[in-house]
C-alpha positions as CSV (number, residue, x, y, z in Angstrom):
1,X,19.7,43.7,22.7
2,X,15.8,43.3,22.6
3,X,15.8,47.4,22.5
4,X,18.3,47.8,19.5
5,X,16.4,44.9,17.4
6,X,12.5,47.1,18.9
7,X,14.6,50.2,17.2
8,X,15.5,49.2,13.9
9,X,11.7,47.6,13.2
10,X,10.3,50.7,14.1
11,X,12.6,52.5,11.5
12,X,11.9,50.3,9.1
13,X,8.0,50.8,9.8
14,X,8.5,54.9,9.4
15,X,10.5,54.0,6.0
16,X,7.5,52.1,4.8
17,X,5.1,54.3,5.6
18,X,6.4,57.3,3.9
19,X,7.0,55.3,1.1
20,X,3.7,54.5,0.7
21,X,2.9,58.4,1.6
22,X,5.5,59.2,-1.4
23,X,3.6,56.6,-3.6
24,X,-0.2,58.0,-3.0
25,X,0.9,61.9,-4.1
26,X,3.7,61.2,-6.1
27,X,3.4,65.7,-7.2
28,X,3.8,66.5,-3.5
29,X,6.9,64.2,-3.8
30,X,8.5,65.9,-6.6
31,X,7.9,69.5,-5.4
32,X,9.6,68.6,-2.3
33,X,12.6,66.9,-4.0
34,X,12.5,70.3,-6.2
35,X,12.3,72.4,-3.1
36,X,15.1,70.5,-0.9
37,X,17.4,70.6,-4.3
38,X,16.8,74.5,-4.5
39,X,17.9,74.6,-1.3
40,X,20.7,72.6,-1.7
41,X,22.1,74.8,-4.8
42,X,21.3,78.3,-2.9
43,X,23.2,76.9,0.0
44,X,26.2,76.3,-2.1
45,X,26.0,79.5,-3.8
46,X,26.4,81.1,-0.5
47,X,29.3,79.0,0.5
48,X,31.0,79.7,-2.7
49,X,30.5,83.2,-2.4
50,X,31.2,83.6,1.2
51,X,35.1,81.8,-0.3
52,X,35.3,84.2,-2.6
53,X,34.5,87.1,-0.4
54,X,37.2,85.7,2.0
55,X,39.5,85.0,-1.5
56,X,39.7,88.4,-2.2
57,X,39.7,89.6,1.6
58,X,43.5,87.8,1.7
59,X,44.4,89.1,-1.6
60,X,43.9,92.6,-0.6
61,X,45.6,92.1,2.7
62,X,48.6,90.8,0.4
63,X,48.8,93.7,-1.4
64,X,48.7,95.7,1.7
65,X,51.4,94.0,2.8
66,X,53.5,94.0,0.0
67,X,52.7,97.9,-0.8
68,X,54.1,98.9,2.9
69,X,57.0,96.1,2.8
70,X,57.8,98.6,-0.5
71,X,57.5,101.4,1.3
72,X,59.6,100.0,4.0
73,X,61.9,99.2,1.4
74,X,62.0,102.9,-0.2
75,X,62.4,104.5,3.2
76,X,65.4,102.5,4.4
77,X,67.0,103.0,0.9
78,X,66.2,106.8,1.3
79,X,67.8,106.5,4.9
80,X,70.7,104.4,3.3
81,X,70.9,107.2,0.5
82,X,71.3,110.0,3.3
83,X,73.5,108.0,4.9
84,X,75.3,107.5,2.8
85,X,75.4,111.8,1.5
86,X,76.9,112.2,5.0
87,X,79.6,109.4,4.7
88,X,80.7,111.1,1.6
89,X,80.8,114.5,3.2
90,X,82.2,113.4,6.2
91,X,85.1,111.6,4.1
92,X,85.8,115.0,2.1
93,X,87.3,115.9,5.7
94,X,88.7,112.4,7.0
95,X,90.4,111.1,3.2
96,X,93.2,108.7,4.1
97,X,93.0,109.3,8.0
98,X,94.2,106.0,10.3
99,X,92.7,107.3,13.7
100,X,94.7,105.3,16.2
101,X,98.0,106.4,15.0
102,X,97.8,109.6,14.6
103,X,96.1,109.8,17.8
104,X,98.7,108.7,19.4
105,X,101.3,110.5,17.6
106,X,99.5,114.1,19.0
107,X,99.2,112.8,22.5
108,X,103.0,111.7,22.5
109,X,103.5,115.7,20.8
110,X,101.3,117.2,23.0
111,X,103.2,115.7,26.2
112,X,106.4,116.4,24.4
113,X,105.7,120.1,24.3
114,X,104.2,119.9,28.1
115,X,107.5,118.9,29.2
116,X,109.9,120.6,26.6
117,X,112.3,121.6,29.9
118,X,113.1,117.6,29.9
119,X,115.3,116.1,27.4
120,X,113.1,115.9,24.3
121,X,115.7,116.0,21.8
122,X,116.5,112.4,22.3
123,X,112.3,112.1,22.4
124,X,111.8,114.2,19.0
125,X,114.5,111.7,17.1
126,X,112.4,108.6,18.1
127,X,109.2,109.2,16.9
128,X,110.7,111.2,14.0
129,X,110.2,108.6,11.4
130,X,106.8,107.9,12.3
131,X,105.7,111.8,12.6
132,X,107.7,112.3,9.2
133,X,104.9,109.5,7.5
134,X,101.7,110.6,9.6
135,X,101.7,113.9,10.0
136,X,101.9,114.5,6.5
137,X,98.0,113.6,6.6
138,X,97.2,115.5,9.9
139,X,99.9,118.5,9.8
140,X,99.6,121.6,12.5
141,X,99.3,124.9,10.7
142,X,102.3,127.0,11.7
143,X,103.5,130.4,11.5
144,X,106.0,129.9,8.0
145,X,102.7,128.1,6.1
146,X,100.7,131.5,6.4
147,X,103.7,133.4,4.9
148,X,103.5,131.5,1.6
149,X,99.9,132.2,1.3
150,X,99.8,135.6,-1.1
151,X,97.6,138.3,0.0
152,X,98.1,141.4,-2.0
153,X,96.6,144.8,-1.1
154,X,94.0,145.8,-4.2
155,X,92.8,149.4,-4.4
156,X,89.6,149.9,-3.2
157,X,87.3,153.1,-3.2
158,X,87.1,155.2,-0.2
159,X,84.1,155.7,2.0
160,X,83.5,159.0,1.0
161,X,84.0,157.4,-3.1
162,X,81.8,154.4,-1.9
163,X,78.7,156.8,-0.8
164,X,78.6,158.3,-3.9
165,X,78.6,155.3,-5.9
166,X,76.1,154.0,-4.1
167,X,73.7,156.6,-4.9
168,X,73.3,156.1,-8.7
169,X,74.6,152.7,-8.9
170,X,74.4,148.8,-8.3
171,X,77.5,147.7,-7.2
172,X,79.1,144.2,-7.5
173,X,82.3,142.9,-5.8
174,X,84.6,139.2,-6.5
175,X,87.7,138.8,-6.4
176,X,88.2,140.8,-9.3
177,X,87.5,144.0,-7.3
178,X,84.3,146.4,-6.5
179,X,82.6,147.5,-9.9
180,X,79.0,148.4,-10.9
181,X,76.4,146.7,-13.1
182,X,76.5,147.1,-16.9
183,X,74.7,146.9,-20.3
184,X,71.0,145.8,-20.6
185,X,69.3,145.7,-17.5
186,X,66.2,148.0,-18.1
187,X,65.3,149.9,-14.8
188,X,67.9,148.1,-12.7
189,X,70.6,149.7,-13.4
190,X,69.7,152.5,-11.4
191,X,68.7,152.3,-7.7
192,X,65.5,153.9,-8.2
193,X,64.3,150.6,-10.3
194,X,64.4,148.3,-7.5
195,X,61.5,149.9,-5.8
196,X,59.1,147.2,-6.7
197,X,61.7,144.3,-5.8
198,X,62.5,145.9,-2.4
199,X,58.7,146.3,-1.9
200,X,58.4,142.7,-2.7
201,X,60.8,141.6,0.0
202,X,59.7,143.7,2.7
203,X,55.9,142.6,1.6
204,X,57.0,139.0,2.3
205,X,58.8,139.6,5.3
206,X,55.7,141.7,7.0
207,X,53.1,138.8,5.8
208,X,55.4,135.7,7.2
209,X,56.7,134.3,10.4
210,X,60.1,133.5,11.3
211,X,60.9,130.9,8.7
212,X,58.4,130.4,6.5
213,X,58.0,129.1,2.9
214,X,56.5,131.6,0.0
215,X,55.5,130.8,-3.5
216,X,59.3,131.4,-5.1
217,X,61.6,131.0,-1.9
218,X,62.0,129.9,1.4
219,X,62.8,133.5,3.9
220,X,64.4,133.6,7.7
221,X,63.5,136.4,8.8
222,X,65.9,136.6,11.8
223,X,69.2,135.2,10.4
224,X,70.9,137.8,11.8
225,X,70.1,141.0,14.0
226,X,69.0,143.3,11.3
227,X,68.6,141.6,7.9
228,X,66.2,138.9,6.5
229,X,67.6,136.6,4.2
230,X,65.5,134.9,0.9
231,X,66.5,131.8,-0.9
232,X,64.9,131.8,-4.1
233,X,64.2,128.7,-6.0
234,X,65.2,128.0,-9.6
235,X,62.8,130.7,-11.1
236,X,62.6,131.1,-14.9
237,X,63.3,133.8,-16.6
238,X,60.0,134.0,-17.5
239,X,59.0,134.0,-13.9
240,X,61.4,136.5,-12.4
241,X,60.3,139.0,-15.3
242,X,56.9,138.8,-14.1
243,X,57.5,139.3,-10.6
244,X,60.5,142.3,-11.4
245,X,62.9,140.6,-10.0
246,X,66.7,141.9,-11.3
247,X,68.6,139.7,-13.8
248,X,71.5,138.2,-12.1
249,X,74.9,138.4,-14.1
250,X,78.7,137.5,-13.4
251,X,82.0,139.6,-13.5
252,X,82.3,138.0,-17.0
253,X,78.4,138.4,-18.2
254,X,77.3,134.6,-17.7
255,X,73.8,134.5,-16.1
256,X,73.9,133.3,-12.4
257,X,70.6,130.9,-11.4
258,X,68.4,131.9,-9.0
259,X,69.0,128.9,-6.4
260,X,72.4,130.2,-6.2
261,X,71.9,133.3,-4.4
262,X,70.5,134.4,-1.4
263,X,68.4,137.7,-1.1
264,X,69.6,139.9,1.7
265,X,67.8,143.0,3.0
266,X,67.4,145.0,6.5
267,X,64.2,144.0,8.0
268,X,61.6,146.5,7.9
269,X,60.7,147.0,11.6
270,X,59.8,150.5,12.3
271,X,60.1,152.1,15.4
272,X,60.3,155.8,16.7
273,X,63.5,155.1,18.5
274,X,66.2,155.0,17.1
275,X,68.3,151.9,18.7
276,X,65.4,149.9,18.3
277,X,64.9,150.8,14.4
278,X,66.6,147.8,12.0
279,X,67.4,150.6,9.5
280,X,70.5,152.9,10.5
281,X,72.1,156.3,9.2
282,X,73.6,156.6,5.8
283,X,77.4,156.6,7.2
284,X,76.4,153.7,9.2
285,X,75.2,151.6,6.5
286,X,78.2,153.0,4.1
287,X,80.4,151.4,6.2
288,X,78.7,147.7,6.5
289,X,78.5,147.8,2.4
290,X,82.4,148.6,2.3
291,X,83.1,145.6,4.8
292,X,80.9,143.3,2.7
293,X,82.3,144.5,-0.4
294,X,85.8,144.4,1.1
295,X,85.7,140.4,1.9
296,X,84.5,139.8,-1.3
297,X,87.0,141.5,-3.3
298,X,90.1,139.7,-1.2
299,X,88.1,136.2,-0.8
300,X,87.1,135.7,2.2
301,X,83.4,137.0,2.3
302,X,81.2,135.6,-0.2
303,X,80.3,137.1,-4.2
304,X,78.2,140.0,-4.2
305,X,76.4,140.0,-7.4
306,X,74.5,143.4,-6.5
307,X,74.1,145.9,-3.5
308,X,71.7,148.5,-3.4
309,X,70.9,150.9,-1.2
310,X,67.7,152.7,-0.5
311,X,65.7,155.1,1.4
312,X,63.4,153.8,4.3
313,X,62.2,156.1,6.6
314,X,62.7,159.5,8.3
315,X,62.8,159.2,12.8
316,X,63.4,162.5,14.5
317,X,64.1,164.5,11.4
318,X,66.7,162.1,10.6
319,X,66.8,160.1,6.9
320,X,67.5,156.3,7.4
321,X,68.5,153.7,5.1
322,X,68.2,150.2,4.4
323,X,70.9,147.5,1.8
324,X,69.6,144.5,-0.1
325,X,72.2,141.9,-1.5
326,X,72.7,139.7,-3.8
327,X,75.1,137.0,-2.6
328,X,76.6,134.2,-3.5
329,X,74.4,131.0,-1.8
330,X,76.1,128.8,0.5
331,X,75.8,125.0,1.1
332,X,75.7,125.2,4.8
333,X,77.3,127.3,7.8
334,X,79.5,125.9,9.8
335,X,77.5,125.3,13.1
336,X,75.2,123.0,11.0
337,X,78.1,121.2,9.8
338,X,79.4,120.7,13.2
339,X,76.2,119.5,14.6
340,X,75.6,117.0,11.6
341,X,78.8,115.5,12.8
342,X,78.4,115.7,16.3
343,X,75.2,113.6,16.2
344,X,76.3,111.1,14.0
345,X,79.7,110.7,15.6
346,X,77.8,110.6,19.4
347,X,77.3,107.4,21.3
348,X,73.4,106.9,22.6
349,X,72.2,107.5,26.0
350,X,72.7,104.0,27.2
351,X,76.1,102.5,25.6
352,X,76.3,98.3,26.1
353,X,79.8,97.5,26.8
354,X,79.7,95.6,23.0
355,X,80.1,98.6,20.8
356,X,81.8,100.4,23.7
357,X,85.2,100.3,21.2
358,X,82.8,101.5,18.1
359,X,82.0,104.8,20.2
360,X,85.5,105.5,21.0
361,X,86.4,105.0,17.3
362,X,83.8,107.7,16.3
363,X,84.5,109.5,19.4
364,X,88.2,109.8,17.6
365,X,86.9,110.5,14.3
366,X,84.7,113.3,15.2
367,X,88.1,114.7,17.0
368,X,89.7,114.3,13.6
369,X,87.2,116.0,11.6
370,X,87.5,118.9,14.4
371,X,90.7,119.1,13.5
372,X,90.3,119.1,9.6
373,X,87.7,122.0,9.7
374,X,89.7,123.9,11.6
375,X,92.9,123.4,9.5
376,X,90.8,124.5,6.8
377,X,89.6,127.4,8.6
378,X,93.3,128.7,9.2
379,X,93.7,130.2,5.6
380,X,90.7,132.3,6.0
381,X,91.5,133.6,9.2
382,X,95.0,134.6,7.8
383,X,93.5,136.2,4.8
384,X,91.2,138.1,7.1
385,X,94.0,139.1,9.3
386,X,96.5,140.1,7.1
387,X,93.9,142.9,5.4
388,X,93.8,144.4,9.4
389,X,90.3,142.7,9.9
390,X,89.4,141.8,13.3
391,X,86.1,140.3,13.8
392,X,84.3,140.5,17.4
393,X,81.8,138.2,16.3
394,X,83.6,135.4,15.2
395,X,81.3,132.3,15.6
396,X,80.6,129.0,14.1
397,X,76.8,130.2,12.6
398,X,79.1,133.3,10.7
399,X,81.1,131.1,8.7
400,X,79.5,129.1,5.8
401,X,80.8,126.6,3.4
402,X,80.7,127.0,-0.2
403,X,79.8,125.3,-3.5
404,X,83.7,125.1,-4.3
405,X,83.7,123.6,-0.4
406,X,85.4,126.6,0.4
407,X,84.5,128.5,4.4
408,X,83.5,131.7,3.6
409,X,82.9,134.6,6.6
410,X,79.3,136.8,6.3
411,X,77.6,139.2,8.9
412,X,80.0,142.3,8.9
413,X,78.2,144.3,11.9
414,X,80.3,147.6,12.3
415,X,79.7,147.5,15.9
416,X,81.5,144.2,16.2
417,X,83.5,144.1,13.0
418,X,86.9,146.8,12.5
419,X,88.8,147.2,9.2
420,X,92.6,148.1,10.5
421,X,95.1,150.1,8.3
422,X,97.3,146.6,7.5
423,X,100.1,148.7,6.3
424,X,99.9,150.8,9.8
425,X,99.1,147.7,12.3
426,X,100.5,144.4,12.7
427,X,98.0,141.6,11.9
428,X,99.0,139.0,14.4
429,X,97.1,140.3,17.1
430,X,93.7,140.7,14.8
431,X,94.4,136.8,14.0
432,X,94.8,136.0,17.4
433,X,91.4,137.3,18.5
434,X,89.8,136.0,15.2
435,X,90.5,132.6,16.4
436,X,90.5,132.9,20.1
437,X,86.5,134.1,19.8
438,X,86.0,131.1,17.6
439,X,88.1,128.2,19.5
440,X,85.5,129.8,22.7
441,X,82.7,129.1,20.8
442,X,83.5,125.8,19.7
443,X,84.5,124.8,23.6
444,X,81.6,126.7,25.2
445,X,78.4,125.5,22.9
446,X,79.6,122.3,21.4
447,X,80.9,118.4,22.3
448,X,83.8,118.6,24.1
449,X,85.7,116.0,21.7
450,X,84.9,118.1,18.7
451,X,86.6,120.7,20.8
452,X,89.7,119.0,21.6
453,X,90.7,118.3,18.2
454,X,89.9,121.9,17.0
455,X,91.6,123.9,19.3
456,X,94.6,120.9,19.0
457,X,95.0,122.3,15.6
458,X,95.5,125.6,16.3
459,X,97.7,125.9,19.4
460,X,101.0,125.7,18.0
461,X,100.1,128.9,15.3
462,X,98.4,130.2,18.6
463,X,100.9,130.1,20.6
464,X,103.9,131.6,17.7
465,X,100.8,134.3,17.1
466,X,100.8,135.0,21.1
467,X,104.7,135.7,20.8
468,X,104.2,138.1,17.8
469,X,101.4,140.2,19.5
470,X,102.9,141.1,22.8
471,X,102.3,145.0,21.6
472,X,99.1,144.7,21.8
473,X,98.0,145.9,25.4
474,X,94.9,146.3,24.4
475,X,94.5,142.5,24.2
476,X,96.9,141.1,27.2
477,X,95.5,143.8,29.5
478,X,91.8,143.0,29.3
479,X,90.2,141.7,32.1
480,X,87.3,139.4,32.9
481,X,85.1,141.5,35.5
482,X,84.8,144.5,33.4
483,X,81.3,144.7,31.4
484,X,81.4,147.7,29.4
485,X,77.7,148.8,27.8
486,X,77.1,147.7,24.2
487,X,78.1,150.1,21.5
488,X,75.8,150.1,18.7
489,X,78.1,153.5,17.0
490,X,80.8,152.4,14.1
491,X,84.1,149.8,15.8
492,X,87.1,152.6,15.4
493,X,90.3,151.3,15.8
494,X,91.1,152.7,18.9
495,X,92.6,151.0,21.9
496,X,89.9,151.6,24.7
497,X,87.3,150.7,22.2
498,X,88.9,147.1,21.1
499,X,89.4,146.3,24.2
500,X,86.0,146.9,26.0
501,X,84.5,145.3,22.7
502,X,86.6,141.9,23.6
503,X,85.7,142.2,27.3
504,X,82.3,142.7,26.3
505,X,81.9,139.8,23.5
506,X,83.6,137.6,26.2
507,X,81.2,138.2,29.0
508,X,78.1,137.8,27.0
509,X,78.7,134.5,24.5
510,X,81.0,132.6,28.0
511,X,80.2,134.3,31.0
512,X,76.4,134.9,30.7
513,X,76.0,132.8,27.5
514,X,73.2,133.1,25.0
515,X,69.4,133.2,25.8
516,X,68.1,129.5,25.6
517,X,71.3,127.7,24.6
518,X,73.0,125.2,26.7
519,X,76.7,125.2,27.5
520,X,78.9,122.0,26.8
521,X,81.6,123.8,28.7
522,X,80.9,126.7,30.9
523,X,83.6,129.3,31.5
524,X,83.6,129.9,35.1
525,X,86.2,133.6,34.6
526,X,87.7,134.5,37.6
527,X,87.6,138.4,38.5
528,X,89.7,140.5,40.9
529,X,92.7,142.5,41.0
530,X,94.8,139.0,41.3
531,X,93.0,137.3,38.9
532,X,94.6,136.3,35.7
533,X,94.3,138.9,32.6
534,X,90.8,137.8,29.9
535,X,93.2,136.7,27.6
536,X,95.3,134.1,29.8
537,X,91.9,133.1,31.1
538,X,90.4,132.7,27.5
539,X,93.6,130.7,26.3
540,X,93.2,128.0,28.6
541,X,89.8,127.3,28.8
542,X,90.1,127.4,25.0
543,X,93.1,124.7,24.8
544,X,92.0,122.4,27.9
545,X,88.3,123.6,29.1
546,X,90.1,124.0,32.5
547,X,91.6,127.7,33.6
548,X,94.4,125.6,36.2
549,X,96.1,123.7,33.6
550,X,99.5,124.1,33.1
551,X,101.4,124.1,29.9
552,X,104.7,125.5,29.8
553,X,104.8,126.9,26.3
554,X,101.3,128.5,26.5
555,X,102.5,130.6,30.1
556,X,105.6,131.6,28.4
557,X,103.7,133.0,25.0
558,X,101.3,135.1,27.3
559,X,104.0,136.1,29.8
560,X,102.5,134.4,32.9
561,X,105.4,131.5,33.4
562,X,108.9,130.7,32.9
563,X,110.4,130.8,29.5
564,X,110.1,127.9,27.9
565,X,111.8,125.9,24.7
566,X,109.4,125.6,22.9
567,X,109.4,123.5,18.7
568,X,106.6,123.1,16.1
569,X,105.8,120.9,13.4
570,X,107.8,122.7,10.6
């Protein structure tokens, strides 16, 4: 107690003191106070600016945040916007589709048909009324549809006709038939004024790399074995003048836009051999122009706005030629298409037992859509068919789809690709080997669902087309362990040739299988004396993925089982 009272007199001494300090220089005094209120004001400057620096710190971290919270927002609205692009184009193939009935309305089909020795009349007239109301939406393509589509013959020139033309003109073909270009074109009009565009085109595809981008189009260089294709952007007419590029005009004289066309032009890879050279013989190339122009004129092959053909180089004394096109663009081929919907329609690595049911629902709808693509692929294969074409290279990534959402067929290889006489041969066997090639691409390189419903589409025609082709030795008596030699000389339509062609196509896309791809579904071909026939074989792993399965109707339509009753969806 003594302390505290000893402290506060002492404190009160000090005060006194420098009061009377204060008192005696009273100027000393008031340039401290001065001093210690300068300091006081410069202190609070810095505080306030030390708040402002930290005001403006958050504001800018605000509008960081809110610029990539819009950003976020764009993106997932650009994502929502793809999105939704593909659940538009994926409903242009599944309109009006309920997926669990008309599942189960093929399986209870398909096991009809399995076991058509059994009593299925009484089987037929119970789910009659329901197949009556569903498959309406989902119908199998059958032999009598394909008769109502019209295919007449048109007159076409000649080879001989054709290599004359081509000499001194520019040729177009639609579905109007083959003609030439017309009226004010300046140099093009002749083949001789396309030098400069052809030089152009080869330019670009020397100078660039596999798919590259140039200043007025985007070139692939290797779509295809020989040819380079260009898609041009939307050039002016001011712009394609300058670079002499040709006008591009219709049937009917209406100007065709750059961005819908394609350039198309034999890659200019020289080499002293011969089989190695890109550009090939005048009757060689004659005949790949005819087969182009031939699927444009009956409408199954893209338009051809212009063909020309030109001079390249001499090998061994011997005057080689190269073809640019003109064609008609497409959207997208076909094994795009199918792996767009794949992926979308595929369950993730690890599936939680939650959305187990949502996979299975998409694993049903990318059957459906399987099936849709290849009931619209039927009419083109018919059309082909029907004009004697049979196609060796049949493929998903030769097939494109359309502005008008049409499937269009492109590369026409002569080594792979035979124009029959149709009044001469019967076109059911060309069909059959059209589709066959196709259904084992679709089982061999892609998801097996996707598989299921596109060969389920076609087995019934398949099967009635099997019936109709028995003549065709050529085709039931290939075999699996034959590997003829690739023929790079003109397809004839001779018997040996067709069928060491098939044999051959077989055995390099299913048996070996291309460089670098992966197989969904292998085809493991059995070979021997006892082994069954390529075609049996190529059936069954086409329909089931499996060479052992056994279905009555199939064995009867390639003569390897019991005759068997067999009905289709009429």
């Amino acid at each position: 107690m003594w302390q505290k009272h000893k402290d506060s007199l002492r404190r009160e001494h000090r005060k006194r003191e420098i009061e009377k300090k204060r008192a005696a220089n009273p100027a000393k005094t008031a340039r401290l106070r001065k001093m210690a209120a300068e300091r006081l004001c410069k202190q609070r400057a810095e505080a306030d600016a030390r708040r402002n620096d930290k005001a403006r710190l958050i504001d800018a971290q605000q509008r960081a945040r809110q610029e990539q919270r819009q950003q976020e927002k764009e993106a997932q609205q650009n994502q929502k916007a793809a999105e939704e692009a593909l659940r538009c184009e994926a409903a242009a193939l599944c309109q009006d589709y309920d997926t669990d009935t008309e599942n189960r309305v093929q399986r209870k089909i398909a096991k009809l048909r399995i076991n058509s020795n059994q009593s299925h009349q009484s089987y037929q007239a119970k789910y009659q009324a329901k197949t009556d109301t569903n498959v309406a939406k989902q119908s199998t393509p059958v032999f009598a549809d394909l008769r109502s589509i019209n295919t007449p013959i048109k007159k076409l020139p000649s080879l001989e006709d054709l290599k004359i033309q081509l000499q001194t003109q520019v040729l177009i073909a639609d579905t109007e038939g083959i003609g030439h270009w017309e009226g004010n074109r300046n140099q093009f009009l002749h083949p001789d004024g396309w030098k400069p565009f052809i030089k152009t085109l080869n330019d670009a595809c020397l100078s660039s790399s596999s798919s590259a981008t140039l200043e007025w189009a985007t070139v692939n260089r290797f779509k295809g074995e020989y040819n380079a294709v260009f898609f041009p952007d939307d050039l002016s007419i001011e712009e394609a003048s300058r670079r002499e590029f040709p006008p591009i005009f219709d049937r009917l004289k209406n100007t065709v836009s750059y961005k819908d066309v394609v350039f198309r032009i034999t890659r200019p890879e020289q080499s002293d051999d011969p089989c190695k050279c890109r550009y090939r013989s005048l009757d060689h190339i004659v005949k790949e122009i005819y087969n182009t122009l031939h699927g444009a004129a009956y409408g199954f092959a893209p338009v051809v706005y212009g063909v020309v053909l030109f001079p390249a180089l001499v090998v061994k004394g011997k005057q080689l030629y190269g073809v640019v096109y003109i064609m008609e663009r497409g959207m997208r081929d076909l094994h795009s298409l199918i792996d767009t919907q794949t992926r979308r329609c595929a369950p993730p690595p690890l599936l939680a037992s939650k959305s187990h049911n949502k996979h299975c629902t998409k694993n049903k709808r990318l059957e459906y859509i399987g099936w849709k693509i290849a009931e619209r692929l039927v009419p083109l294969l018919y059309r082909q068919a029907r004009q004697g074409v049979i196609n060796f290279d049949s493929k998903p990534g030769n097939y494109i789809l359309s502005a008008e959402r049409r499937f269009l067929s492109i590369d026409f290889d002569v080594s792979m690709y035979c124009i029959m006489d149709p009044c001469e041969n019967a076109w059911e066997p060309n069909m059959v080997v059209n589709m066959l090639l196709l259904m084992a691409h679709v089982r061999c390189y892609y998801a097996e669902t996707f598989a299921n419903g596109f060969s389920s589409a076609m087995k019934s025609l398949m099967i009635e087309l099997l019936m109709q082709s028995r003549g065709a030795d050529w085709l039931f008596q290939s075999r699996a362990d034959a590997l003829p030699d690739f023929n790079p000389a003109p397809l004839d339509g001779t018997s040996v040739r067709l069928r060491r062609t098939f044999e051959l196509m077989c055995a390099v896309y299913f048996v070996k299988g291309c460089f670098g791809v992966k197989k969904a579904t292998p085809l493991m071909a059995e070979s021997g004396p006892l082994a069954p026939s390529l075609l049996v074989q190529l059936c069954k792993y086409c329909f089931y993925g499996n060479l052992k399965k056994v279905d009555s109707a199939l064995d009867s339509a390639l003569g390897c089982g019991p005759p068997a009753r067999f009905f289709g969806n009429a």
